[in-house]
C-alpha positions as YAML, in Angstrom:
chain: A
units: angstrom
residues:
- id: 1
  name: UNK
  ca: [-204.33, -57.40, -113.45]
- id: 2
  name: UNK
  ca: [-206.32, -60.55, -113.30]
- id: 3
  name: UNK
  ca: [-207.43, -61.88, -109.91]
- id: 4
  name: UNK
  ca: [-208.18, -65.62, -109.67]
- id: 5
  name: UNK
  ca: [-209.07, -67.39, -106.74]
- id: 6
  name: UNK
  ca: [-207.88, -71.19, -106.33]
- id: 7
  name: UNK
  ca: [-210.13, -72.92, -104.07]
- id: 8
  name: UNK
  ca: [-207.81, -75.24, -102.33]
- id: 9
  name: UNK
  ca: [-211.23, -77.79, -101.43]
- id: 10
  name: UNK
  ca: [-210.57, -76.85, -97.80]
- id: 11
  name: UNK
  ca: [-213.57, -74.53, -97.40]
- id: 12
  name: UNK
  ca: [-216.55, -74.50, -99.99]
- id: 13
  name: UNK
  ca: [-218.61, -72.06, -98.33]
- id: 14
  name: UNK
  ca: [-216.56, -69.34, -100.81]
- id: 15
  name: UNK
  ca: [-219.23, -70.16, -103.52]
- id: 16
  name: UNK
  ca: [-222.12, -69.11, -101.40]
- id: 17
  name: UNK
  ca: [-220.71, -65.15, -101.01]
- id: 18
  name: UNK
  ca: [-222.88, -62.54, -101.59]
- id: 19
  name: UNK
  ca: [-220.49, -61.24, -104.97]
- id: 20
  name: UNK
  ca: [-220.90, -63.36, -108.39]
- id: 21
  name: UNK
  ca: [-218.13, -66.47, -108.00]
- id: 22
  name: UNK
  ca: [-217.61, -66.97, -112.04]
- id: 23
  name: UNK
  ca: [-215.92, -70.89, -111.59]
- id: 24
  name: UNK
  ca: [-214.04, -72.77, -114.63]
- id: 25
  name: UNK
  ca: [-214.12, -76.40, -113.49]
- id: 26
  name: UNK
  ca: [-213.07, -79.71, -115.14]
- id: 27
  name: UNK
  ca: [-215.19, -82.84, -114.97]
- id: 28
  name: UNK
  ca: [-214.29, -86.82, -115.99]
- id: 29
  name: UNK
  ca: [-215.62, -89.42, -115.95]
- id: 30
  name: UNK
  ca: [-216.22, -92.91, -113.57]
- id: 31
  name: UNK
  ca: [-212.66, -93.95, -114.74]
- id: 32
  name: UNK
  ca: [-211.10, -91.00, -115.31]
- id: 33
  name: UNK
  ca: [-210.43, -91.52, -118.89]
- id: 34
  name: UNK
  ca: [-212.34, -88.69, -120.42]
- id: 35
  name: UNK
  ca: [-211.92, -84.58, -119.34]
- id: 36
  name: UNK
  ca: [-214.32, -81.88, -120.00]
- id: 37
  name: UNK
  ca: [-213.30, -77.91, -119.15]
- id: 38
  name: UNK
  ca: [-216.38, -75.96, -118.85]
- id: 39
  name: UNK
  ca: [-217.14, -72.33, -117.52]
- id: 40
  name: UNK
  ca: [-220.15, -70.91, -115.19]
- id: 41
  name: UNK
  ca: [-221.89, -68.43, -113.04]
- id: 42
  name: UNK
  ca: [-222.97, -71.00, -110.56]
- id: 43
  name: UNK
  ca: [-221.43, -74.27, -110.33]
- id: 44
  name: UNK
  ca: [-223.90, -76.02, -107.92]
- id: 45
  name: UNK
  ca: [-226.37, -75.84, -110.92]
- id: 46
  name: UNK
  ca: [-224.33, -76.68, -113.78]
- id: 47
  name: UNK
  ca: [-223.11, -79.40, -112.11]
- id: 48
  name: UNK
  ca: [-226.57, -80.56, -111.16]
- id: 49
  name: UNK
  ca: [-227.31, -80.41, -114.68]
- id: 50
  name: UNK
  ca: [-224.41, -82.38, -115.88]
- id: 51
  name: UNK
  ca: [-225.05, -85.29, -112.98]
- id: 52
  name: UNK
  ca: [-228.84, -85.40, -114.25]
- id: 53
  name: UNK
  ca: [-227.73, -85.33, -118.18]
- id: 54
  name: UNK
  ca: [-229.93, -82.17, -118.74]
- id: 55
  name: UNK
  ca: [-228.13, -80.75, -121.37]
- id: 56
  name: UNK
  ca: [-227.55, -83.04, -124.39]
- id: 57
  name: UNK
  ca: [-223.68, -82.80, -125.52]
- id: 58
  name: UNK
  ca: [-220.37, -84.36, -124.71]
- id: 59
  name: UNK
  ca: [-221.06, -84.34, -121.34]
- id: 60
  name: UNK
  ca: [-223.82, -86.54, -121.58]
- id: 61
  name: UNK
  ca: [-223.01, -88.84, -124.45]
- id: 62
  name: UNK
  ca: [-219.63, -89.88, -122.68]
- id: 63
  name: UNK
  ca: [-221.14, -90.06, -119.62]
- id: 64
  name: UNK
  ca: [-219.20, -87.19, -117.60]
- id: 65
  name: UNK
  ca: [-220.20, -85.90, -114.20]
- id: 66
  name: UNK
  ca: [-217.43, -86.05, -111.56]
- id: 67
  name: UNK
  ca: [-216.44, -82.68, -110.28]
- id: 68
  name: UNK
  ca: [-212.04, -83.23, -109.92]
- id: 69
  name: UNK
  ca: [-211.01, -79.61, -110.05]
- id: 70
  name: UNK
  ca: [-212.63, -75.67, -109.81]
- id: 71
  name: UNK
  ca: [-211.15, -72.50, -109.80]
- id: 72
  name: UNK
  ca: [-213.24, -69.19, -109.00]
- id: 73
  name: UNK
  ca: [-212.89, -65.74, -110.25]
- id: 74
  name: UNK
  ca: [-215.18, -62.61, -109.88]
- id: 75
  name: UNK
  ca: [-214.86, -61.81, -113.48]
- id: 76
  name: UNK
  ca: [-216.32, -63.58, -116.09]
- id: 77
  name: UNK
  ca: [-213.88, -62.37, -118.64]
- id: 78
  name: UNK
  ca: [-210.34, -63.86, -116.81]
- id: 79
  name: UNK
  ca: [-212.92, -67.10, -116.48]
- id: 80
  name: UNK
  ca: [-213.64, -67.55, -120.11]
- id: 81
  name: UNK
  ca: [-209.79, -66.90, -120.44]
- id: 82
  name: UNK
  ca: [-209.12, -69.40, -118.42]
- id: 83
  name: UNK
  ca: [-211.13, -71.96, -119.53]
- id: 84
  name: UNK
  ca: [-209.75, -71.53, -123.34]
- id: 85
  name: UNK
  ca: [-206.48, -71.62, -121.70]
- id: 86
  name: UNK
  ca: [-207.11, -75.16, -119.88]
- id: 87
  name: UNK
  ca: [-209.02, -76.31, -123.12]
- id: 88
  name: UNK
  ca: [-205.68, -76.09, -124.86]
- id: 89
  name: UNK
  ca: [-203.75, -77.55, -122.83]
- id: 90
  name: UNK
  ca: [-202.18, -81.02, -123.07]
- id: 91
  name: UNK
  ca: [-204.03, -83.86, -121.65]
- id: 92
  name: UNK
  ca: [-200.86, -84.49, -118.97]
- id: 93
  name: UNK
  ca: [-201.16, -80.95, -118.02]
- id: 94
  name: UNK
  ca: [-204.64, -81.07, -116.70]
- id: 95
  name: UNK
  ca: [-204.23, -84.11, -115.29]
- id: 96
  name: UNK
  ca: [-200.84, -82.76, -113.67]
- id: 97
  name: UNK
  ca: [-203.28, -79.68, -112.49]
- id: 98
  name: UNK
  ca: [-206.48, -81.80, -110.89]
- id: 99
  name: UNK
  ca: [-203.10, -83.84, -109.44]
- id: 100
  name: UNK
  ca: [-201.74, -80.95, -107.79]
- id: 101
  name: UNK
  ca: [-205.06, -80.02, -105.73]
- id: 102
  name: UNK
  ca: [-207.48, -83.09, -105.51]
- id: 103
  name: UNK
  ca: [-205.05, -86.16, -106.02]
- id: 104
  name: UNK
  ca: [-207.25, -89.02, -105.32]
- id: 105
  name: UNK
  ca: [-209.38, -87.15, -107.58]
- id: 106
  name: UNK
  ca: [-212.19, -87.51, -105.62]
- id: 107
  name: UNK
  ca: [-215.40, -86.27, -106.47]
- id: 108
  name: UNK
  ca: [-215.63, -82.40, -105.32]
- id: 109
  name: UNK
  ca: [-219.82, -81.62, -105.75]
- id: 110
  name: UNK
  ca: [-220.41, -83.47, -102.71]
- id: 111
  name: UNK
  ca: [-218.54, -80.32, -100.76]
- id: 112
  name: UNK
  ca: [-220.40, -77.43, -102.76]
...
């Protein structure tokens, strides 16, 4: 069976536990136009990293950085599922997804 928490952007604080939060996230852009789907152990960093372009890629040629939806898990495997899952998804469905949690798809990092 494969546990995954939704954080409903309500209370943050769940990333700081003491047990490794595994997070799959997706990220757009200023206008919203382009998605990313990306998987990690610690979200605070990574996103860090993509809002200071530290890691050359698609992420930082097409200028992505806004935090719009997370999910957390304590197992990296159902996370890396996930995010291969989302990554195949249509374009509406994501967008239906960030919709259905954040939808004035604000920018989320400001609350980790």
């Amino acid at each position: 069976m494969i546990y995954v928490i939704l954080n409903l952007f309500q209370d943050p604080v769940i990333l700081k536990n003491t047990m490794r939060q595994y997070c799959v996230y997706i990220l757009t852009n200023k206008h919203n136009k382009v998605l990313y789907v990306g998987v990690t152990g610690n979200l605070p960093k990574r996103i860090y990293e993509h809002k200071n372009k530290a890691v050359k890629g698609f992420t930082k040629k097409y200028n992505i950085d806004k935090l719009v939806y997370f999910e957390q898990t304590e197992n990296i495997e159902s996370a890396i599922r996930r995010e291969k899952q989302l990554k195949n998804w249509h374009r509406d469905w994501k967008i239906n997804l960030v919709n259905s949690r954040n939808p004035q798809w604000e920018d989320l990092s400001d609350k980790l």
